[in-house]
N, C-alpha and C positions, 0 to 999 in steps of 0.2 A: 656647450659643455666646456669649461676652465680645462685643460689641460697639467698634472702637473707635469712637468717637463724634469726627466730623473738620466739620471749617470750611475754606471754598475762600476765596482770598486773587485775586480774577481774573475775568472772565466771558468772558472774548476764546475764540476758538474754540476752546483747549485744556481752557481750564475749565469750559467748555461738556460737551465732551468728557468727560473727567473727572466731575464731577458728571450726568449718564446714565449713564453706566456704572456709578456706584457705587449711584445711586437704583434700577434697574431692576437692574442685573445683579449687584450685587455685597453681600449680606446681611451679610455681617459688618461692614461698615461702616453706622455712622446719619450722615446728612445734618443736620447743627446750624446750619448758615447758609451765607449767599454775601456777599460784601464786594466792592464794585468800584463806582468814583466813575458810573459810565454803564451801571448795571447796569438792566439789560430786565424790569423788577419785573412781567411777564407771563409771560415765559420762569418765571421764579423760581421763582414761586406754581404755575405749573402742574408745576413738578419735587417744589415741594413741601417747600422749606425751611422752616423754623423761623424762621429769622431771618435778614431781608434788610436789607444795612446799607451804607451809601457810607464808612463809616467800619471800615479795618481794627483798629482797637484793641479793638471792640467783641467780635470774634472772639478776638483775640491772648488778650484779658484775660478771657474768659468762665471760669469755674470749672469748668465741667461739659463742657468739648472736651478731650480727649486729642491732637489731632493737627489741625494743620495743612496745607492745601495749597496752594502757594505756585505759582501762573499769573498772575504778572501781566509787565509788560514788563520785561524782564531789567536794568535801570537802577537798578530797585528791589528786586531779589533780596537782595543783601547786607544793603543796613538790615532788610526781613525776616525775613531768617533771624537778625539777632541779636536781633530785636525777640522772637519765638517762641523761641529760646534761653533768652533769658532767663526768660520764660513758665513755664519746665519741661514746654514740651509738644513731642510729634516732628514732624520734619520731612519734608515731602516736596516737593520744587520741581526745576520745571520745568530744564530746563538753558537758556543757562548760569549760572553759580552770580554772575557777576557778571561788570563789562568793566573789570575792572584789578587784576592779583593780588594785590598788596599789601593792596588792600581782602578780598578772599577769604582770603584767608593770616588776616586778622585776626579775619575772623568765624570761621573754622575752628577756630581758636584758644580764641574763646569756647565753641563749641560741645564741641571738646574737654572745657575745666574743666568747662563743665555736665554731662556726656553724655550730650549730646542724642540719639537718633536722626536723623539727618542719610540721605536715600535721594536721591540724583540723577534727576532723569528720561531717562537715556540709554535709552528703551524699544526701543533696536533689540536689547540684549541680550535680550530677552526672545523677540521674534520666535522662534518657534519652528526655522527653517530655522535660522539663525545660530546659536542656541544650539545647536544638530545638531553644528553642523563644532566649535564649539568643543567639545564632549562629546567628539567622535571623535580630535581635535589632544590631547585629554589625554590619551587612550586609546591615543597612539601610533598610531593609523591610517595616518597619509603620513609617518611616520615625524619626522625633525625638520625644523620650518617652515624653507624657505628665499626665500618669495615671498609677499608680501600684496599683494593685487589686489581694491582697491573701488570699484566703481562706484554713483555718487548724484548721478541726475538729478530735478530738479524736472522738473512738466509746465508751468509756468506760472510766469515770471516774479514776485516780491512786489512789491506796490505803492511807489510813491514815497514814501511814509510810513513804509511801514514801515521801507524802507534808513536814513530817517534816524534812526531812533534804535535798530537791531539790532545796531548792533558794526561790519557787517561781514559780508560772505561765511563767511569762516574761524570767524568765530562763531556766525553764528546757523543756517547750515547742515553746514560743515563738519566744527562740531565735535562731530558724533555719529560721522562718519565715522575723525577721531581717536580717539574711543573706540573704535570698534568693530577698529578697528586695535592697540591696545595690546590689547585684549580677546582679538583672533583669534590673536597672536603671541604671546601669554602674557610679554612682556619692554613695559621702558620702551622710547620714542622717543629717542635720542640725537643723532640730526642729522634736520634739515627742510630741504628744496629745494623754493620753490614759484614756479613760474609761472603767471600769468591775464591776463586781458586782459576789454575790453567789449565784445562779438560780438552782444550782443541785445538790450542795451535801454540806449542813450548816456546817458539822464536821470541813471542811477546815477552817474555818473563823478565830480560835482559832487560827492558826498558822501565822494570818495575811495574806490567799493566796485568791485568788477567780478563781473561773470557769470559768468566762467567758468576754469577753472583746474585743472591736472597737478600734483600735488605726490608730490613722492618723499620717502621714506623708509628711515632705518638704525638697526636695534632694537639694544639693547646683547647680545643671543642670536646676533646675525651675520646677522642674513635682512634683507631689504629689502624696501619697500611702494612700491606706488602707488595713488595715491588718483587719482579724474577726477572733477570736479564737472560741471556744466552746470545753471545756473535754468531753464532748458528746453527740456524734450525733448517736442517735440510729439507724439509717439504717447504719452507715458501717463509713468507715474512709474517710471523705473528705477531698480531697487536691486540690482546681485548682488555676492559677493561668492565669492573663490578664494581656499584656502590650498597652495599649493603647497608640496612637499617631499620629503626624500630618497626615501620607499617609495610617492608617487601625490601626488594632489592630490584636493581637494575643494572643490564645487562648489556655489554655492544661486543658481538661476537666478530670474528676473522669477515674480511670481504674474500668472498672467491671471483674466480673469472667466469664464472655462472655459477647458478643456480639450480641444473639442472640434477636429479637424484636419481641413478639408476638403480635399479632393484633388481637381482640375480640371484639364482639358485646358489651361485656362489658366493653373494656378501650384497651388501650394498654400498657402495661408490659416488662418491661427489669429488669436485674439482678440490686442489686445495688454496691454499690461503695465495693473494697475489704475494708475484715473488719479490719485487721490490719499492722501494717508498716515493718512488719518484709514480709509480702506478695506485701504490693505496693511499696517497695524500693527495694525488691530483687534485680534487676537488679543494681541500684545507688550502694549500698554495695558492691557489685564484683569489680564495676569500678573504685572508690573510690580506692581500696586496688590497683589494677592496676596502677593507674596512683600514689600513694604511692609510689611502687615499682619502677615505672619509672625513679621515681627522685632519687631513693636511686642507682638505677644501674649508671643515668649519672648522679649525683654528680650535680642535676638541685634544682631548687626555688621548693619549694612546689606546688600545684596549688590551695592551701586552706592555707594561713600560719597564723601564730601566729598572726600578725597584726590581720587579717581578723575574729581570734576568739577572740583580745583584740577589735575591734569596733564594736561586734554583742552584748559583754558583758558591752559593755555604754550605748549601745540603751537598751539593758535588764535593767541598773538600772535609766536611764531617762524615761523609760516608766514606774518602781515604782515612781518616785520622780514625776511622773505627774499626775499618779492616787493619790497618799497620798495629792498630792497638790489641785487637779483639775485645775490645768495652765499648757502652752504648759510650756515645758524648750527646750531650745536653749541647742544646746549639745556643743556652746564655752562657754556653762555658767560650774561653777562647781558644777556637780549635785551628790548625798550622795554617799558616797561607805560603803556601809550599808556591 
């Protein structure tokens, strides 16, 4: 089996992530280094890198990395990705691809002339439930989509720090739920209506973000979405999602930590939803990096590409320019790139 031979650009909880999974679970990748200025050079050594370094060049420009993976804080995605473009090594980063399109539109651009491999990390496509209704929606199952209905509750608020330099709600949570929207509907977004407000934690406000938020949606195929967020949903992490349509609808409900249902004189009782994403995406994170891999061995299209994280990052800032407005905006209009 070809090895690709990859470098992590990050150590923060995804890169963390990411590199276990690839050292322990995932053989066809080798582990070549970890780069990140506040990197835990004990975590490191006992995962068992090669090479631990505060400086990413040293990765970008190694001779002997085929592939790069790009987790660090999304401020710094774009320089990044044109930095390992250029490199002629593939790409694999976190979403979002960056917080201003014009900048994204330019690396894309690079990475087009090069031909990079470019793979987004929208890992909910992966998710197995999700990838079910979308198999089933091409299959013709509920016949043609007339209704997208997503719901993506956090269990726990993100800290004060992190608000300030994540974009944004619309960005840094949101915008998987935009994908996963253009994904389930098989059509672009053509218009955004969104409403939010600050219900659960005031500090954000300062940074111009909010908690919580309804946004509707109108696909250019004629079906309509709705999206609900919430940063927290005290019983656990809710994720489901509906495709409604002409011949039924389909359905992927919450994962619990069992399945088991008790029945009492006093109610009936089941476990609730798992409580965080590093446990309900387990399985989408492995797959994700697999089908990554796939495309770097046969030299294929992405299954998540750059395109796919430059239109989840318009809906991300058309759904600010509709909240700051309270009007839908039409996404051929040209809305901020704040």
């Amino acid at each position: 089996m070809k090895k690709c031979r990859i470098g992590i650009i990050g150590a923060g909880r995804i890169g963390k992530l990411h590199a276990e999974n690839i050292a322990y679970r995932m053989p066809q990748f080798q582990l070549m280094g970890m780069a990140d200025p506040y990197l835990d050079e004990t975590w490191a050594k006992r995962i068992g890198f090669p090479m631990i370094t505060k400086n990413i060049d040293d990765l970008i420009n190694h001779t002997e990395i085929d592939a790069i993976l790009i987790a660090s804080p999304s401020h710094l995605h774009v320089e990044q990705i044109m930095k390992v473009s250029t490199a002629g090594k593939a790409i694999f980063c976190e979403k979002p691809m960056g917080l201003a399109i014009a900048e994204v539109e330019n690396a894309l651009a690079m990475v087009n002339k090069n031909k990079t491999l470019l793979q987004i990390g929208f890992n909910r496509r992966f998710d197995p439930n999700f990838a079910n209704i979308k198999k089933r929606v091409l299959q013709g199952a509920i016949g043609k989509p007339q209704i997208i209905n997503i719901t993506s509750r956090d269990p726990v608020c993100p800290t004060e720090e992190y608000c300030k330099t994540s974009g944004g709600m619309f960005m840094d949570m949101t915008i998987h739920d935009f994908d996963m929207a253009r994904f389930l509907a098989g059509a672009e977004v053509t218009e955004v209506y969104a409403k939010g407000a600050v219900l659960i934690n005031p500090d954000i406000a300062k940074y111009g973000d909010i908690d919580t938020a309804v946004i509707q949606l109108t696909f250019a195929n004629g079906a309509l979405g709705m999206i609900d967020n919430s940063r927290q949903a005290v019983y656990g992490y809710d994720q489901r999602a509906e495709v409604f349509g002409s011949l039924g609808s389909l359905m992927a409900h919450n994962q619990t930590e069992h399945a088991v249902v008790q029945l009492s004189k006093t109610g009936t009782y089941h476990s609730n939803p798992l409580y965080f994403f590093l446990e309900r995406y387990e399985a989408a994170y492995l797959a994700e990096m697999q089908a990554f891999y796939h495309a770097w061995l046969n030299h294929e299209e992405s299954p998540v590409s750059g395109f796919d994280g430059l239109q989840a990052l318009k809906l991300a800032f058309a759904a600010k320019q509709s909240l700051d407005t309270a009007l839908p905006v039409k996404l051929t209009e040209g809305h901020h790139d704040e």
